[in-house]
N, CA, C and O of each residue as an XYZ file, in Angstrom:
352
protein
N     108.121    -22.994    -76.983
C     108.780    -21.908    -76.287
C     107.879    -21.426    -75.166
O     106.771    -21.062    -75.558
N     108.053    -21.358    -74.139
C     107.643    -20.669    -72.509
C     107.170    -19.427    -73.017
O     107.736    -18.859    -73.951
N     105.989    -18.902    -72.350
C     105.354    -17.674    -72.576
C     106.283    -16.985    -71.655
O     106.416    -17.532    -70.561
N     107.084    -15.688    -71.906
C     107.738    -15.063    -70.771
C     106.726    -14.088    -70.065
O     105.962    -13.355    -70.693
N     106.790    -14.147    -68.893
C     105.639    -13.456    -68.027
C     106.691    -12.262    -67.241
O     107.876    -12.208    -66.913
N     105.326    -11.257    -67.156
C     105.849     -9.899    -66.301
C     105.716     -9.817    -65.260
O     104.818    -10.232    -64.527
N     107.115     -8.949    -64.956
C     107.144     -8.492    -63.886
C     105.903     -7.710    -63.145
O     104.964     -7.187    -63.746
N     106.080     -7.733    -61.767
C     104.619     -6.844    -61.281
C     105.029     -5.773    -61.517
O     106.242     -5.973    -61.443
N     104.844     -4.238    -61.872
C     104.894     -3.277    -62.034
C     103.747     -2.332    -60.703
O     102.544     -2.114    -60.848
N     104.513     -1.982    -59.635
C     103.981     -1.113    -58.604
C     103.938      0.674    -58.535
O     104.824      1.372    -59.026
N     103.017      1.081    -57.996
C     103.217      2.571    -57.856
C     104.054      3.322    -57.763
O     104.063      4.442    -58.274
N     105.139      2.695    -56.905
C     106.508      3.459    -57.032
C     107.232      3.347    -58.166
O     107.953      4.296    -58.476
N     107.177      2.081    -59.066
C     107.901      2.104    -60.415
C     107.512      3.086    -60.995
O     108.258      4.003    -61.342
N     106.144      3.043    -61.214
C     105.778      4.136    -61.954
C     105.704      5.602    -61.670
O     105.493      6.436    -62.550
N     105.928      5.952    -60.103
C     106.695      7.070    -59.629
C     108.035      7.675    -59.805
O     108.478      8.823    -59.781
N     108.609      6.278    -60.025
C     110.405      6.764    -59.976
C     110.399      7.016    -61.832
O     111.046      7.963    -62.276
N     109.710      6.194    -62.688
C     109.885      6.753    -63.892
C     109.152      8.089    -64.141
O     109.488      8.852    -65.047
N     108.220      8.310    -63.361
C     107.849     10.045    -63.838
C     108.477     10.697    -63.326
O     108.737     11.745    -63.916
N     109.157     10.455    -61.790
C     110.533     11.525    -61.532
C     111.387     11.754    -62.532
O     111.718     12.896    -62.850
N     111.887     10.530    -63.209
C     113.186     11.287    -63.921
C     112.577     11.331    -65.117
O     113.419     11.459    -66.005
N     111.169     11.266    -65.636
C     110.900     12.021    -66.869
C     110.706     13.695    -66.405
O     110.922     14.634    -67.170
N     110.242     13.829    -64.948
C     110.192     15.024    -64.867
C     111.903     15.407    -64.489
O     111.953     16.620    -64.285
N     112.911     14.945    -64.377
C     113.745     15.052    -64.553
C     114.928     15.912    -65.593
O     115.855     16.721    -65.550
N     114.041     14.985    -66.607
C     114.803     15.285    -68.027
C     114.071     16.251    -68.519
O     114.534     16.869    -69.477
N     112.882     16.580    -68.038
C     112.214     17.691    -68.729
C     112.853     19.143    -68.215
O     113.007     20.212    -68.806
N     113.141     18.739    -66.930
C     113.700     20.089    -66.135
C     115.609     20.531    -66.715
O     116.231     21.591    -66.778
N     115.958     19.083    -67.032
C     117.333     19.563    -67.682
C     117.358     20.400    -68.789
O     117.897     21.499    -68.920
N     116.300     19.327    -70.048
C     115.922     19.895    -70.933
C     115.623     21.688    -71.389
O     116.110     22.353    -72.303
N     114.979     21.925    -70.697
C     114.802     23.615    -69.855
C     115.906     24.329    -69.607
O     116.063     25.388    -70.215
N     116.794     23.919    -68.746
C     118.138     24.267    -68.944
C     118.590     24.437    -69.941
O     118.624     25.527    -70.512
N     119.169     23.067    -70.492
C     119.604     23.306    -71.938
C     119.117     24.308    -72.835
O     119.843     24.973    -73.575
N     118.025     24.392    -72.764
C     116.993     25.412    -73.779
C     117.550     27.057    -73.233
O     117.828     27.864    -74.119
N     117.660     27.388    -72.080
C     117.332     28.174    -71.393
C     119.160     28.921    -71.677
O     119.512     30.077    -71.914
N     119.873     27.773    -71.527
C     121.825     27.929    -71.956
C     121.616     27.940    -73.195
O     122.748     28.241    -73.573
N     120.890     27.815    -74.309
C     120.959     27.928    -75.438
C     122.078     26.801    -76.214
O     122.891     26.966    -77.124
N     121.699     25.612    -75.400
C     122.739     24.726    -75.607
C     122.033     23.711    -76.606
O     121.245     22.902    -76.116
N     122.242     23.703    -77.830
C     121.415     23.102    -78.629
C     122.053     21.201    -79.030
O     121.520     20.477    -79.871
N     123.216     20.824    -78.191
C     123.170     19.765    -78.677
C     122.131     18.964    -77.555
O     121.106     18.282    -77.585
N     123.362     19.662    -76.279
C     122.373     18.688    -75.063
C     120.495     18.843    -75.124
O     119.807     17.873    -74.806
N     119.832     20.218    -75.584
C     118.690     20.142    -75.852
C     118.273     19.026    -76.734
O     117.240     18.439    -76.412
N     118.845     18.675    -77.691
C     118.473     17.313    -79.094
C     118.249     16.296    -77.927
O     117.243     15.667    -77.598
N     119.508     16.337    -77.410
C     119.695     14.567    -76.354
C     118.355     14.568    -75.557
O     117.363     13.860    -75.729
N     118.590     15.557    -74.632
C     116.851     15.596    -73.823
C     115.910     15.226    -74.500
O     115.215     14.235    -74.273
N     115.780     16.109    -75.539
C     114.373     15.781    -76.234
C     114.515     14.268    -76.566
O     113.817     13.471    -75.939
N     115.129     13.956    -77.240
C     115.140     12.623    -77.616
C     114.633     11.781    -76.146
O     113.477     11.399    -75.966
N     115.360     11.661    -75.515
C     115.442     10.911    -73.981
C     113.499     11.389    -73.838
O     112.546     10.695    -74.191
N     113.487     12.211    -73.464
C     111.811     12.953    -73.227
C     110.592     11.575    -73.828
O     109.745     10.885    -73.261
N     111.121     11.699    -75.312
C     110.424     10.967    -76.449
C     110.651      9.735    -76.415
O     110.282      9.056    -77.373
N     111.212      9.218    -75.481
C     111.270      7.835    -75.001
C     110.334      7.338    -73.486
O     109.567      6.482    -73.045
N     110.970      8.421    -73.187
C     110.383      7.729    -71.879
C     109.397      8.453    -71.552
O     109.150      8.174    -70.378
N     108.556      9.374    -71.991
C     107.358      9.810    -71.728
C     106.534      8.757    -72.177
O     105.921      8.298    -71.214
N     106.194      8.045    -73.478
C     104.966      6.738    -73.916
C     105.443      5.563    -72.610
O     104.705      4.585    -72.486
N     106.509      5.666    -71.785
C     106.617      4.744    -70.836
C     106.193      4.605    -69.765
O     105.910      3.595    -69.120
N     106.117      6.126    -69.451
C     104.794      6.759    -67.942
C     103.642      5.975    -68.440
O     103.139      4.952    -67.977
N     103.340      6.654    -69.456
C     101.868      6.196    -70.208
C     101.593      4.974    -69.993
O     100.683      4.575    -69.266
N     102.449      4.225    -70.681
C     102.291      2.340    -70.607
C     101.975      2.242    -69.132
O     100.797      2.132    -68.791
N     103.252      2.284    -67.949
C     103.249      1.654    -67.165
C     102.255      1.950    -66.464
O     101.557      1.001    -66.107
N     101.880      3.249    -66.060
C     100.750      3.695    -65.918
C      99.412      3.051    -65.970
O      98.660      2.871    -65.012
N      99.176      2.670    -67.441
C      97.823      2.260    -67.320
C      98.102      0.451    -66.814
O      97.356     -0.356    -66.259
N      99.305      0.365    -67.242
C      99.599     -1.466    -66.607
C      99.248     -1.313    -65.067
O      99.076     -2.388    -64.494
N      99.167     -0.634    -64.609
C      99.140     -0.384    -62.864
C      97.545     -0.600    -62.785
O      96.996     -1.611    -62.345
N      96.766      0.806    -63.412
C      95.771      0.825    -63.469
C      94.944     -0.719    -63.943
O      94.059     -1.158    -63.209
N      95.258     -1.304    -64.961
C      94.926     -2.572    -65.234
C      94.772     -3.347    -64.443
O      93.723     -3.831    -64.018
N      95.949     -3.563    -64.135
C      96.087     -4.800    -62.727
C      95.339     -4.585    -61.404
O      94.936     -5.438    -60.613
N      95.244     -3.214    -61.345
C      93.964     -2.910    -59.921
C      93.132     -3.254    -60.581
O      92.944     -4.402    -60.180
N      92.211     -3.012    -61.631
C      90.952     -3.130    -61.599
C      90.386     -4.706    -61.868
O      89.277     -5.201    -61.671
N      92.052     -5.454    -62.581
C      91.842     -6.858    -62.773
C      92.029     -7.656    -61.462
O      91.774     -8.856    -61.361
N      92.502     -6.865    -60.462
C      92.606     -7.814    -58.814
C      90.877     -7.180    -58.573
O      90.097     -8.132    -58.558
N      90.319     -6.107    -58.430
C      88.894     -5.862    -57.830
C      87.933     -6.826    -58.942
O      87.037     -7.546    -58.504
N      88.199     -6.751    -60.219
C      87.107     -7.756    -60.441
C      87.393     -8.938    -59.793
O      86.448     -9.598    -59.360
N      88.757     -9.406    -59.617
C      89.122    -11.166    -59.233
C      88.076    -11.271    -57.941
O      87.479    -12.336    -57.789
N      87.886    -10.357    -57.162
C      87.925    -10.174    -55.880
C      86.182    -10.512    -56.310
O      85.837    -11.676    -56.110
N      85.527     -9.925    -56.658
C      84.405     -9.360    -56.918
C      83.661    -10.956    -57.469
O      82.551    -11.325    -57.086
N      84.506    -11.713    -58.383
C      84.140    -12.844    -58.816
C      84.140    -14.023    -58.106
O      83.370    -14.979    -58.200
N      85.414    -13.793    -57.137
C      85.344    -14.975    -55.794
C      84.391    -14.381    -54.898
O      83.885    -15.159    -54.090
N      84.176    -13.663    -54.875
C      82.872    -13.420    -53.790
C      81.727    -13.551    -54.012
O      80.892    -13.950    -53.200
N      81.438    -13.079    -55.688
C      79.889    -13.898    -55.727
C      79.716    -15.458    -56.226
O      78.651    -16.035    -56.449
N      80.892    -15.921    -56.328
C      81.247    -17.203    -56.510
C      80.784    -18.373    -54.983
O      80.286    -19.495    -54.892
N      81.355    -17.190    -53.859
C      81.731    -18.343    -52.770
C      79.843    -17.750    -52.157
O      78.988    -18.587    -51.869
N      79.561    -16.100    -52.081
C      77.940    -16.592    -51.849
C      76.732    -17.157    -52.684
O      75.516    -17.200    -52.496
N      77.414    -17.494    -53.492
C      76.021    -18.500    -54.745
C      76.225    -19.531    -54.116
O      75.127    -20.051    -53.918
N      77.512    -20.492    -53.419
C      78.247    -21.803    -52.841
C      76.962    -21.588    -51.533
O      75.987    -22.318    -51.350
N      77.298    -20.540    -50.873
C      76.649    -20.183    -49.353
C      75.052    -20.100    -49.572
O      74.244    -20.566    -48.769
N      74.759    -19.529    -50.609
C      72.950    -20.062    -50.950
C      72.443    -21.361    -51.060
O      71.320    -21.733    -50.721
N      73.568    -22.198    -51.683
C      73.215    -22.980    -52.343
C      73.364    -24.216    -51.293
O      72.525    -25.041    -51.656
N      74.075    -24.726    -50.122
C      74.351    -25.115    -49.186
C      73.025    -24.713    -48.030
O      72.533    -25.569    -47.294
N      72.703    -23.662    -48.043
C      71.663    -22.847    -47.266
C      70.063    -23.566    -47.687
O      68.939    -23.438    -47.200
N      70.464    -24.140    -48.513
C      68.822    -23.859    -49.230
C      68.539    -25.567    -49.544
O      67.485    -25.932    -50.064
């Protein structure tokens, strides 16, 4: 079976999902605020989903920068050990 591989996950993904978690938090409030206790359950629920998803994608962002600056970091002392070594 094929390893299934991910999608890139960019800053704005992970912008547009904290908008509408801050979204649902602001309905949520409402609801609370109307004393509307079913739509409050639904929010919360919704909240409790997609808040650990900021989180995830979040640090997947963070990951992948720091795994492109090491890449970066490793072809470069890769290609001047090549450039010493040619030099010398």
């Amino acid at each position: 079976m094929a390893k299934p591989t991910l999608s890139p996950v960019t800053d704005k993904d992970v912008a547009s999902v904290e908008e509408l978690l801050r979204e649902l938090k602001s309905r949520a409030k409402a609801a609370s605020d109307a004393k509307n206790v079913v739509m409050l359950g639904v929010y919360a629920n919704l909240v409790k989903v997609i808040s650990p998803e900021v989180s995830r994608l979040r640090a997947r962002v963070d990951r992948e920068d720091r795994a492109a600056i090491n890449r970066d970091h490793k072809e470069q002392r890769k290609a001047m050990r090549e450039q010493q070594a040619a030099s010398a």
